[in-house]
Backbone bond lengths (Angstrom), bond angles and torsions (degrees), N, CA, C in turn:
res aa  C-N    CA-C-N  psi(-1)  N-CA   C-N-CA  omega(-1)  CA-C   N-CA-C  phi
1 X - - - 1.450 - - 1.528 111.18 -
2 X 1.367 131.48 -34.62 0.910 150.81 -160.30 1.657 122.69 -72.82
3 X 1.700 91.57 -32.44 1.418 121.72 169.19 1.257 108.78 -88.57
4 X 1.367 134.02 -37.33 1.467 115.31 -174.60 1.558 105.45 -84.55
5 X 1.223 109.67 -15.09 1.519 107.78 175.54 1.689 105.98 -77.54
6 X 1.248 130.62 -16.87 1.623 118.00 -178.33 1.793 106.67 -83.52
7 X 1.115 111.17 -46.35 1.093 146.50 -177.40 1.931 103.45 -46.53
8 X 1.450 93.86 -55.93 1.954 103.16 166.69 1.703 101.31 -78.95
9 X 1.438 136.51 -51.53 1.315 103.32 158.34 1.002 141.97 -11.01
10 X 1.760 103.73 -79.21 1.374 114.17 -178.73 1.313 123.76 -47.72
11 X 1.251 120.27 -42.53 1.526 132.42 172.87 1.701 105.04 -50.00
12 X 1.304 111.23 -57.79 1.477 104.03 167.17 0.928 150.66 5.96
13 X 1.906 81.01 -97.60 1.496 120.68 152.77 1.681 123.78 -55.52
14 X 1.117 118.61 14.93 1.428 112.48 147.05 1.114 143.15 -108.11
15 X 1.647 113.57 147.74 1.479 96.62 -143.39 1.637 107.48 -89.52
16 X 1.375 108.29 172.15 1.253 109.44 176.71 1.599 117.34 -87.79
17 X 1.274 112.20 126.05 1.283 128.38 -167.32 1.733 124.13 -81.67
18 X 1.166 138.76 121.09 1.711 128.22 173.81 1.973 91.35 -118.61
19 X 1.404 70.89 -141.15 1.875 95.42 -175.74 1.668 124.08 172.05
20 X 1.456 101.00 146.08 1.425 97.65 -167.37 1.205 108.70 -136.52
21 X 1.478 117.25 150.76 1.719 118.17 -157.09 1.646 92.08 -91.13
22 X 1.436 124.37 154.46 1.206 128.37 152.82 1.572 121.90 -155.38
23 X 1.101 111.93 -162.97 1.700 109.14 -169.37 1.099 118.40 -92.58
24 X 1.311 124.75 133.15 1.223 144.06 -170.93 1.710 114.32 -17.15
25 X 1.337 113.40 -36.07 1.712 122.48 -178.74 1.145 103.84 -105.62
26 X 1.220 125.03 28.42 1.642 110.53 172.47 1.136 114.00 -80.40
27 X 1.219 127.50 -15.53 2.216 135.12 -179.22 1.925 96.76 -69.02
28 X 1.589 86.34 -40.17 1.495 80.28 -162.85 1.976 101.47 -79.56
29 X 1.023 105.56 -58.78 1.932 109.64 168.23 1.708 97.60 -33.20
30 X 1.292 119.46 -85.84 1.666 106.12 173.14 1.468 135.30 -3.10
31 X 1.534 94.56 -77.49 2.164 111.51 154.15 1.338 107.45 -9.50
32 X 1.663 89.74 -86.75 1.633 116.95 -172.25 2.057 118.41 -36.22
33 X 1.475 99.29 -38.57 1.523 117.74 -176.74 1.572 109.96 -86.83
34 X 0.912 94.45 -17.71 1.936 108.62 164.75 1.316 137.88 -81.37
35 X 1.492 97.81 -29.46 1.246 119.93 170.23 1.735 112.55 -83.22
36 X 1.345 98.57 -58.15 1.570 90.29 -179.40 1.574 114.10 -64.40
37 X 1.094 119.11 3.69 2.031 128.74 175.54 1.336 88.49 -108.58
38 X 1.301 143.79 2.13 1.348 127.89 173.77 1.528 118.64 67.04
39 X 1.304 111.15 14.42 1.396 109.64 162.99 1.401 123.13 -86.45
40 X 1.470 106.32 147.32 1.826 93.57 175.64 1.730 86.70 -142.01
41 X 1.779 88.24 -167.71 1.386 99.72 -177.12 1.325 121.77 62.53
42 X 1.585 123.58 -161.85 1.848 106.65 -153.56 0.937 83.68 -78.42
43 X 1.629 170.37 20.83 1.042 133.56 154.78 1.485 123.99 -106.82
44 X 1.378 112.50 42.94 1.479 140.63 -148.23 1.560 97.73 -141.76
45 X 1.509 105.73 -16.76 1.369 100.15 -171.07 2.018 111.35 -126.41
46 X 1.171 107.40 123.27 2.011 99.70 179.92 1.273 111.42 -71.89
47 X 1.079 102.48 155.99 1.545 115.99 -161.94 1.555 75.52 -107.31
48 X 1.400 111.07 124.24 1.709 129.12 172.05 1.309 114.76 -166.48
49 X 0.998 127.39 177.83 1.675 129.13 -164.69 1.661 95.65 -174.45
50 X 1.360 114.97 151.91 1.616 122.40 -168.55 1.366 116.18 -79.51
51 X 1.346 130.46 110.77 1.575 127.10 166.72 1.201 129.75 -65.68
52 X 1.397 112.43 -31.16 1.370 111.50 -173.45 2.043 97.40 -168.32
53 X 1.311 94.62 -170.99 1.395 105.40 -171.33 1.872 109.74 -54.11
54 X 1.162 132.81 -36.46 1.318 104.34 169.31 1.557 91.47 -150.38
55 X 1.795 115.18 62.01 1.455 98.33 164.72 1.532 94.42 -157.24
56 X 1.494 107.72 151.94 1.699 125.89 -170.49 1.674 95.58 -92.68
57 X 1.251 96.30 149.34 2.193 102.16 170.88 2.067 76.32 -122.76
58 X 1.350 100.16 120.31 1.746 118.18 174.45 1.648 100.25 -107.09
59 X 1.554 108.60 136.45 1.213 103.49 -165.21 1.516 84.72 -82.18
60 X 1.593 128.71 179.34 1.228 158.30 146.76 1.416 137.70 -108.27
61 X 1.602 121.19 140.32 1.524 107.42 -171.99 1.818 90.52 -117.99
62 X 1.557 85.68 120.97 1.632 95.97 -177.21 2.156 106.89 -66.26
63 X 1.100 99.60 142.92 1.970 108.95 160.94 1.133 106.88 -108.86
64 X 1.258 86.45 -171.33 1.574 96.82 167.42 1.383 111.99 -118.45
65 X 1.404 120.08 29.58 1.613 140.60 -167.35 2.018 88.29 -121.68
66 X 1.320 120.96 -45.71 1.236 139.57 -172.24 1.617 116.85 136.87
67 X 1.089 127.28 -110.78 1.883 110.09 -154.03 1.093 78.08 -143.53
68 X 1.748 106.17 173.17 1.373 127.30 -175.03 1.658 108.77 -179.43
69 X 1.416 128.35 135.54 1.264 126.97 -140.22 1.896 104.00 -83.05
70 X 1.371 116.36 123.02 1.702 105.14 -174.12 1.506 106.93 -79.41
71 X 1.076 109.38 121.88 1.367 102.99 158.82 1.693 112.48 -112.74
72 X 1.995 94.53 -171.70 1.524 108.04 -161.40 1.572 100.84 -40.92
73 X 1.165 126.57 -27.46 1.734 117.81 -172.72 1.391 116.24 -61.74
74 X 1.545 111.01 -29.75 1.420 120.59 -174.08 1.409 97.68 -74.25
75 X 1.550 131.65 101.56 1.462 133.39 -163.63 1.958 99.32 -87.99
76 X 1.232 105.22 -35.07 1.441 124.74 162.21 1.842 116.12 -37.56
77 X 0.896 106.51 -42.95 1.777 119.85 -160.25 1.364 99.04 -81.97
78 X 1.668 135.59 109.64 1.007 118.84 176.80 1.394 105.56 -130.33
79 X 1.820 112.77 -31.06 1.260 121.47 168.90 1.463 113.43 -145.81
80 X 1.314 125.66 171.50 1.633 114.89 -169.30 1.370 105.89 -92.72
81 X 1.897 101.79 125.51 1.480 96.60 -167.76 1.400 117.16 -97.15
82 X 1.252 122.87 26.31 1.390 128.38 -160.97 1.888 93.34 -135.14
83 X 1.394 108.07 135.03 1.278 127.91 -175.74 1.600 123.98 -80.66
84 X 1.369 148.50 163.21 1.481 134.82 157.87 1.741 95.21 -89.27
85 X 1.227 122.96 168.85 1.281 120.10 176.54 1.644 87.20 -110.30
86 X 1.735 92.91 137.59 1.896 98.99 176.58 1.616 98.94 -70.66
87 X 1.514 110.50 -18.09 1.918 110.02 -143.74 1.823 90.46 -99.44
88 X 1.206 112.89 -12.58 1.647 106.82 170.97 1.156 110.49 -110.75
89 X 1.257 127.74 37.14 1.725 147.37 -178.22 1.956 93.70 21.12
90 X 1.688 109.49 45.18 1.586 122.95 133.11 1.485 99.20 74.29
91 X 1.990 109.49 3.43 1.360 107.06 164.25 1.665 97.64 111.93
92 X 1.249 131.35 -19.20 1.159 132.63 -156.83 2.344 82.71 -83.00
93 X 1.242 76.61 150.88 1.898 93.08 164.36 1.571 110.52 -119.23
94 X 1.518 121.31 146.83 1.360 112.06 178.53 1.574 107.63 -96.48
95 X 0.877 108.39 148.63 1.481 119.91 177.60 1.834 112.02 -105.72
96 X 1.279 108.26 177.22 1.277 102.66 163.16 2.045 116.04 -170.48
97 X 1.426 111.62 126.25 1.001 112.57 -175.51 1.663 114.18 -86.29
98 X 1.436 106.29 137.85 1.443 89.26 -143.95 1.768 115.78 -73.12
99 X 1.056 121.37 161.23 1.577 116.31 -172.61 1.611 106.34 43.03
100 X 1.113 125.83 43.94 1.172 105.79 -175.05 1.856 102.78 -154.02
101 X 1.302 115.95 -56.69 1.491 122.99 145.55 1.284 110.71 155.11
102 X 1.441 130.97 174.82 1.253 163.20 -161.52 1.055 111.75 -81.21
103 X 1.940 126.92 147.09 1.400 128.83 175.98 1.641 87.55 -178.35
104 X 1.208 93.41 148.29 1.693 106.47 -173.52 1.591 106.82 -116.77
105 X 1.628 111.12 143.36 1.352 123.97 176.10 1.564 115.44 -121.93
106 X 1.165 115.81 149.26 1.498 129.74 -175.36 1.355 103.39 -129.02
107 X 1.487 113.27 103.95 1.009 108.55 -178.64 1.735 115.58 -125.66
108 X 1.187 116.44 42.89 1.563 111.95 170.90 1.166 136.10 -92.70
109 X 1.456 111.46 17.41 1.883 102.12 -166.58 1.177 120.76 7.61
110 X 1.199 101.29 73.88 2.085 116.41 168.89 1.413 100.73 -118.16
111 X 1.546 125.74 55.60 1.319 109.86 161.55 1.723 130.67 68.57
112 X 1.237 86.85 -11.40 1.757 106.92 -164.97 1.741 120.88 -102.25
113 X 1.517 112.16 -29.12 0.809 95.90 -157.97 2.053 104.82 -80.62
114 X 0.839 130.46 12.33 1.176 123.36 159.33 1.441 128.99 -71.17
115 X 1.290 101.35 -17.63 1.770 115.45 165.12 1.301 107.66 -45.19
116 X 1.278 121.78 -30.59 1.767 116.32 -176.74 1.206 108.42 -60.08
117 X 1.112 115.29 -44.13 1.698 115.40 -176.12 1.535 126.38 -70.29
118 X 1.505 107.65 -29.65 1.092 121.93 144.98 1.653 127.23 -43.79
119 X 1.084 90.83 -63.77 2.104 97.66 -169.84 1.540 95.63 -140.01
120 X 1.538 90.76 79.06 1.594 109.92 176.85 1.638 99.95 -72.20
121 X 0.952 118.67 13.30 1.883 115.21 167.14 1.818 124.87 -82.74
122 X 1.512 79.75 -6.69 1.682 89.59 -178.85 1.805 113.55 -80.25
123 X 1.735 91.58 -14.17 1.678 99.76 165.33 1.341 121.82 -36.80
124 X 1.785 103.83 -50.22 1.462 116.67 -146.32 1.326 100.81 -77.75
125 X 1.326 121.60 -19.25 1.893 95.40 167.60 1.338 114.50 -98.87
126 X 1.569 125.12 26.17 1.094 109.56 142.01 1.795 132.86 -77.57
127 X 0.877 112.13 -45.07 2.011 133.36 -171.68 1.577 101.16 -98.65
128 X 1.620 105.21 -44.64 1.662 109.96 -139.40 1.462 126.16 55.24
129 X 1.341 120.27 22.68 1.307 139.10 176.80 1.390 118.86 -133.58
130 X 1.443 137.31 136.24 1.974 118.93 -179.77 1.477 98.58 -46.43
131 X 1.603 106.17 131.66 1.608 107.96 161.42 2.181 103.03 -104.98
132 X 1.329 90.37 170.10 1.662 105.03 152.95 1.005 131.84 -49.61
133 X 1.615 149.98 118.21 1.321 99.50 169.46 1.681 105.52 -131.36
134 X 1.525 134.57 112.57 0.996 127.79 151.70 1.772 146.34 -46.20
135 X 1.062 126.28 118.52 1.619 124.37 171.62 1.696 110.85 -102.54
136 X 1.421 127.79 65.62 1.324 113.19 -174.57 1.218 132.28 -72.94
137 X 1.664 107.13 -30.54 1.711 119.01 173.50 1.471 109.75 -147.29
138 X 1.077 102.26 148.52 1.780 112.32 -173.71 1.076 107.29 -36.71
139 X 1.497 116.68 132.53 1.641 137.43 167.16 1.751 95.45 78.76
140 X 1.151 140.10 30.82 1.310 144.05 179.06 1.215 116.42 -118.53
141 X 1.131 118.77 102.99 1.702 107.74 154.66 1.371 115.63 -130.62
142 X 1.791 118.55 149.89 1.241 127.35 -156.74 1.867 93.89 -125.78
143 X 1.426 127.22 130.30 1.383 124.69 175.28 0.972 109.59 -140.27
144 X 1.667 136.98 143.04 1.543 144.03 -148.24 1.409 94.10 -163.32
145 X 1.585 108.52 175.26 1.309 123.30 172.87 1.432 95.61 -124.54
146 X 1.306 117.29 121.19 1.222 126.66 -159.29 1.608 94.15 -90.95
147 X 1.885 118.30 174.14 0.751 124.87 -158.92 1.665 142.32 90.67
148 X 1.590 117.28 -24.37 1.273 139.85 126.66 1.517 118.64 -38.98
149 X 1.755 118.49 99.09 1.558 106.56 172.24 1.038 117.69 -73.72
150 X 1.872 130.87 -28.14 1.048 125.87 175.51 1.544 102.43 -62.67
151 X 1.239 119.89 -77.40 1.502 119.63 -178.91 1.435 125.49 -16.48
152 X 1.443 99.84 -68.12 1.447 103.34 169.17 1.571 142.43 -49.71
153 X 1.481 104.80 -25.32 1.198 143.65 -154.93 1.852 87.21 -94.40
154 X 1.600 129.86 -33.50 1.288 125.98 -172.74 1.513 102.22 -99.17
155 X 1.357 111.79 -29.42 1.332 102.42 -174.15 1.502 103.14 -73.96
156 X 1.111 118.79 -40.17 1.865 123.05 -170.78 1.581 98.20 -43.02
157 X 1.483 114.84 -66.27 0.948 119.49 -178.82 1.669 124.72 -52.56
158 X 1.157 112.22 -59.36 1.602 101.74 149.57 1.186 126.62 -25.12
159 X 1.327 114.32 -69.27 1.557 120.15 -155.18 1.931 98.15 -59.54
160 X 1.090 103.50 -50.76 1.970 130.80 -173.92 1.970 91.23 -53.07
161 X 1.045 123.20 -45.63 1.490 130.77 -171.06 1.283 91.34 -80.69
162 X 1.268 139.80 -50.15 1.699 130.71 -167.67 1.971 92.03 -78.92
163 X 0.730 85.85 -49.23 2.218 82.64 -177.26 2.087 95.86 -46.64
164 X 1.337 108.95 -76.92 1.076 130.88 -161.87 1.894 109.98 -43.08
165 X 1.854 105.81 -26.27 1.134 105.85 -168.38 1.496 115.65 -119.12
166 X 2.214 108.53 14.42 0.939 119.38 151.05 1.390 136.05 -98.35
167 X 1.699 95.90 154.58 1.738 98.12 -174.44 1.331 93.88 -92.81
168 X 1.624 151.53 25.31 1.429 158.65 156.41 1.470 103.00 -129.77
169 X 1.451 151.05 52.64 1.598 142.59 144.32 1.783 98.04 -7.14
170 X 1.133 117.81 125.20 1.230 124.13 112.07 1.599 129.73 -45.24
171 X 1.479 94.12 -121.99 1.405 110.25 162.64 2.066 118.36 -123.11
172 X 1.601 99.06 168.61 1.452 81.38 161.90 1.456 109.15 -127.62
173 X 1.449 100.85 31.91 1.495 114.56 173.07 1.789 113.14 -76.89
174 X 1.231 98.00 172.45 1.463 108.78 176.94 1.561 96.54 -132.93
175 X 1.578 111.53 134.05 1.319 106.58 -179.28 1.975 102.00 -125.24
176 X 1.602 115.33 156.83 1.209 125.61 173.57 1.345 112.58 -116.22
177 X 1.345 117.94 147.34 1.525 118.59 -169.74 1.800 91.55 -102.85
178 X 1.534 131.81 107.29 1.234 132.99 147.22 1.449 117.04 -146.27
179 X 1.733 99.77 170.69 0.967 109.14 -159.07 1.607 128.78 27.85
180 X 1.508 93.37 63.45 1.889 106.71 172.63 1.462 113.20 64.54
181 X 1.306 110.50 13.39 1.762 106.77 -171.04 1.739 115.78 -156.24
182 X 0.991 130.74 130.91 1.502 132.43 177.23 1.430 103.91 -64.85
183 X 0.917 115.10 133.75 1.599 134.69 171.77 1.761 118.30 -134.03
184 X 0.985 115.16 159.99 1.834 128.45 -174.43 1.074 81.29 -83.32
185 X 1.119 111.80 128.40 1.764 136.23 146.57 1.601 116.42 -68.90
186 X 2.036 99.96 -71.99 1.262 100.32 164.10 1.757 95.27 -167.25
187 X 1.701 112.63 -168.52 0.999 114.73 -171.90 1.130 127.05 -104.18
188 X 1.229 155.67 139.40 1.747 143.66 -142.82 1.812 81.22 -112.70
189 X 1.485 104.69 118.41 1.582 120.32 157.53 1.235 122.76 -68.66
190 X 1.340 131.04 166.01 1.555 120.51 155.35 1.874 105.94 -94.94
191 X 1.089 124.54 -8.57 1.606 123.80 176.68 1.558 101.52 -154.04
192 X 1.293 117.34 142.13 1.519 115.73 -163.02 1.949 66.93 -129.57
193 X 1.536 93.16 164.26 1.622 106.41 175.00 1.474 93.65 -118.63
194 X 1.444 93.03 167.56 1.443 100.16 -147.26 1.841 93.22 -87.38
Protein backbone atom coordinates (compact mmCIF):
# COMPACT_ATOMS: atom_id res chain seq x y z
CA UNK A 1 0.00 0.00 0.00
CA UNK A 2 2.69 2.12 0.89
CA UNK A 3 4.15 2.01 -2.61
CA UNK A 4 1.16 2.78 -4.52
CA UNK A 5 0.61 5.64 -2.31
CA UNK A 6 4.29 7.29 -3.19
CA UNK A 7 3.98 6.54 -6.60
CA UNK A 8 0.25 8.69 -6.65
CA UNK A 9 2.26 11.38 -4.79
CA UNK A 10 4.70 11.63 -7.14
CA UNK A 11 2.26 11.94 -9.91
CA UNK A 12 0.86 14.83 -7.93
CA UNK A 13 3.72 16.44 -7.41
CA UNK A 14 4.10 17.10 -10.98
CA UNK A 15 3.81 20.12 -12.21
CA UNK A 16 1.47 21.26 -14.66
CA UNK A 17 3.02 22.12 -17.84
CA UNK A 18 1.99 25.13 -20.75
CA UNK A 19 4.31 27.09 -23.11
CA UNK A 20 5.19 30.32 -24.46
CA UNK A 21 6.35 31.56 -27.87
CA UNK A 22 9.40 33.88 -27.95
CA UNK A 23 12.24 35.23 -30.06
CA UNK A 24 14.57 33.43 -31.65
CA UNK A 25 17.55 34.54 -28.89
CA UNK A 26 15.75 34.03 -25.95
CA UNK A 27 17.98 30.53 -24.95
CA UNK A 28 20.79 32.66 -25.50
CA UNK A 29 19.36 36.14 -23.40
CA UNK A 30 18.26 33.38 -20.68
CA UNK A 31 22.22 32.06 -20.46
CA UNK A 32 23.24 35.59 -20.20
CA UNK A 33 20.41 36.23 -17.14
CA UNK A 34 21.74 33.15 -15.45
CA UNK A 35 24.92 34.02 -15.36
CA UNK A 36 24.67 37.39 -13.97
CA UNK A 37 22.23 35.51 -10.95
CA UNK A 38 25.07 33.14 -10.77
CA UNK A 39 23.27 30.26 -11.88
CA UNK A 40 24.76 27.66 -14.11
CA UNK A 41 24.19 24.25 -15.31
CA UNK A 42 20.69 22.76 -16.53
CA UNK A 43 19.07 25.18 -14.79
CA UNK A 44 20.86 27.98 -16.65
CA UNK A 45 19.47 26.67 -19.67
CA UNK A 46 15.30 26.91 -21.19
CA UNK A 47 13.93 24.09 -22.22
CA UNK A 48 12.63 25.30 -25.93
CA UNK A 49 12.75 23.88 -29.31
CA UNK A 50 12.10 26.00 -32.75
CA UNK A 51 8.49 26.82 -34.00
CA UNK A 52 8.99 28.44 -36.89
CA UNK A 53 11.50 30.53 -38.93
CA UNK A 54 12.86 32.81 -36.18
CA UNK A 55 10.76 31.99 -33.01
CA UNK A 56 11.17 29.40 -29.87
CA UNK A 57 7.63 27.79 -28.19
CA UNK A 58 9.52 27.55 -24.25
CA UNK A 59 7.76 25.14 -22.23
CA UNK A 60 6.33 26.60 -18.78
CA UNK A 61 5.69 25.25 -15.23
CA UNK A 62 2.27 26.54 -14.25
CA UNK A 63 1.74 27.80 -10.00
CA UNK A 64 -0.64 28.84 -8.49
CA UNK A 65 1.21 32.37 -8.14
CA UNK A 66 1.21 32.10 -12.28
CA UNK A 67 4.05 30.60 -14.73
CA UNK A 68 7.64 30.58 -14.85
CA UNK A 69 9.98 29.34 -17.67
CA UNK A 70 11.04 25.24 -17.17
CA UNK A 71 14.19 24.60 -17.90
CA UNK A 72 16.72 21.46 -18.30
CA UNK A 73 16.53 21.32 -14.27
CA UNK A 74 12.84 20.73 -14.39
CA UNK A 75 13.59 16.76 -14.92
CA UNK A 76 9.63 16.52 -14.70
CA UNK A 77 8.89 18.73 -17.94
CA UNK A 78 8.88 16.63 -20.90
CA UNK A 79 5.71 17.76 -22.71
CA UNK A 80 2.89 20.36 -21.99
CA UNK A 81 0.45 18.75 -19.81
CA UNK A 82 -2.30 21.14 -19.82
CA UNK A 83 -4.72 21.48 -22.90
CA UNK A 84 -6.37 24.84 -24.83
CA UNK A 85 -10.13 24.20 -24.66
CA UNK A 86 -11.51 24.03 -28.52
CA UNK A 87 -15.16 24.89 -26.68
CA UNK A 88 -13.77 28.31 -25.06
CA UNK A 89 -12.24 29.26 -28.50
CA UNK A 90 -8.63 28.60 -26.21
CA UNK A 91 -9.28 32.05 -24.43
CA UNK A 92 -8.95 34.18 -27.50
CA UNK A 93 -12.03 37.06 -27.66
CA UNK A 94 -13.21 38.27 -31.12
CA UNK A 95 -12.96 41.68 -31.84
CA UNK A 96 -14.18 43.64 -34.66
CA UNK A 97 -13.10 46.66 -36.72
CA UNK A 98 -15.98 48.34 -37.60
CA UNK A 99 -17.39 47.81 -41.26
CA UNK A 100 -14.34 46.50 -41.98
CA UNK A 101 -13.86 42.91 -40.17
CA UNK A 102 -13.02 40.60 -37.38
CA UNK A 103 -9.75 39.13 -35.71
CA UNK A 104 -9.39 37.68 -32.31
CA UNK A 105 -6.86 38.43 -29.38
CA UNK A 106 -5.61 36.39 -26.44
CA UNK A 107 -4.41 38.29 -24.15
CA UNK A 108 -3.67 36.60 -20.68
CA UNK A 109 -0.12 35.71 -20.15
CA UNK A 110 -1.08 32.43 -18.45
CA UNK A 111 1.76 30.47 -19.70
CA UNK A 112 -0.43 29.10 -22.43
CA UNK A 113 -0.38 30.85 -25.20
CA UNK A 114 2.34 28.87 -26.90
CA UNK A 115 0.02 25.88 -26.93
CA UNK A 116 -1.07 27.24 -30.35
CA UNK A 117 1.90 26.13 -31.89
CA UNK A 118 1.67 23.07 -30.39
CA UNK A 119 -2.06 22.08 -31.33
CA UNK A 120 -2.57 24.60 -33.98
CA UNK A 121 -6.22 22.91 -34.23
CA UNK A 122 -7.47 25.14 -31.60
CA UNK A 123 -7.49 27.74 -34.64
CA UNK A 124 -10.42 26.01 -36.14
CA UNK A 125 -13.03 27.24 -33.79
CA UNK A 126 -12.05 30.43 -34.32
CA UNK A 127 -12.80 31.15 -38.47
CA UNK A 128 -13.18 27.37 -39.32
CA UNK A 129 -10.91 28.48 -42.06
CA UNK A 130 -6.60 28.79 -41.76
CA UNK A 131 -6.30 32.14 -39.89
CA UNK A 132 -2.96 34.42 -39.33
CA UNK A 133 -1.56 34.18 -36.40
CA UNK A 134 0.63 36.85 -34.74
CA UNK A 135 2.78 36.57 -31.26
CA UNK A 136 4.20 40.21 -30.93
CA UNK A 137 4.68 40.61 -27.08
CA UNK A 138 4.44 38.30 -24.19
CA UNK A 139 1.03 36.86 -23.33
CA UNK A 140 -0.29 38.31 -26.85
CA UNK A 141 -1.68 36.75 -29.59
CA UNK A 142 -3.41 38.39 -32.61
CA UNK A 143 -5.52 35.90 -35.33
CA UNK A 144 -7.37 37.07 -38.59
CA UNK A 145 -8.51 35.67 -41.78
CA UNK A 146 -6.18 36.97 -44.02
CA UNK A 147 -6.87 38.38 -47.34
CA UNK A 148 -8.73 41.64 -46.22
CA UNK A 149 -6.30 44.66 -47.41
CA UNK A 150 -8.00 46.94 -45.26
CA UNK A 151 -7.92 44.46 -42.36
CA UNK A 152 -4.66 43.41 -42.83
CA UNK A 153 -3.36 46.67 -43.55
CA UNK A 154 -4.63 47.69 -39.55
CA UNK A 155 -3.46 44.79 -38.00
CA UNK A 156 0.25 45.15 -39.58
CA UNK A 157 0.28 48.32 -38.20
CA UNK A 158 -0.84 47.31 -34.85
CA UNK A 159 1.06 44.37 -34.54
CA UNK A 160 4.56 46.68 -35.86
CA UNK A 161 3.35 49.46 -33.03
CA UNK A 162 3.03 46.71 -30.20
CA UNK A 163 6.71 45.15 -31.38
CA UNK A 164 8.16 48.71 -31.83
CA UNK A 165 6.78 49.88 -28.32
CA UNK A 166 8.10 46.77 -26.52
CA UNK A 167 10.98 46.37 -24.17
CA UNK A 168 10.34 42.20 -24.89
CA UNK A 169 9.51 42.01 -29.12
CA UNK A 170 8.25 38.92 -29.92
CA UNK A 171 7.90 39.02 -33.45
CA UNK A 172 6.35 41.36 -36.07
CA UNK A 173 5.80 38.46 -38.20
CA UNK A 174 2.59 36.79 -39.03
CA UNK A 175 2.74 33.09 -39.12
CA UNK A 176 0.28 30.23 -40.96
CA UNK A 177 -0.13 26.76 -39.76
CA UNK A 178 0.21 24.39 -43.18
CA UNK A 179 1.20 21.52 -44.35
CA UNK A 180 2.24 20.21 -40.68
CA UNK A 181 4.51 23.25 -40.12
CA UNK A 182 4.39 27.12 -39.25
CA UNK A 183 5.58 29.21 -41.91
CA UNK A 184 5.79 33.35 -42.44
CA UNK A 185 2.90 34.49 -44.06
CA UNK A 186 4.20 38.03 -43.96
CA UNK A 187 5.61 40.92 -42.00
CA UNK A 188 3.50 43.44 -39.84
CA UNK A 189 4.79 47.18 -40.97
CA UNK A 190 4.37 50.22 -38.93
CA UNK A 191 2.98 52.27 -42.31
CA UNK A 192 2.02 50.28 -45.42
CA UNK A 193 1.72 52.78 -48.63
CA UNK A 194 -1.23 53.04 -50.08
Amino acid sequence: MTGIWLVGAAALAAPKVGAVVEPSDVVEQYRLHAVERAISGPAAELLCKSAAEDLQVCATVLTERGWRYATHADATVVAPTVKLSHQSRAGFQQKTVAEIGTYWTRELDDGLEGLIVIEPSVLTALAKVPVVVAWPVPGVVIAWVPGNPSLDRILSIGIAKMVAESNHPISAKGYRYANDEWRVWGEAKASIPD
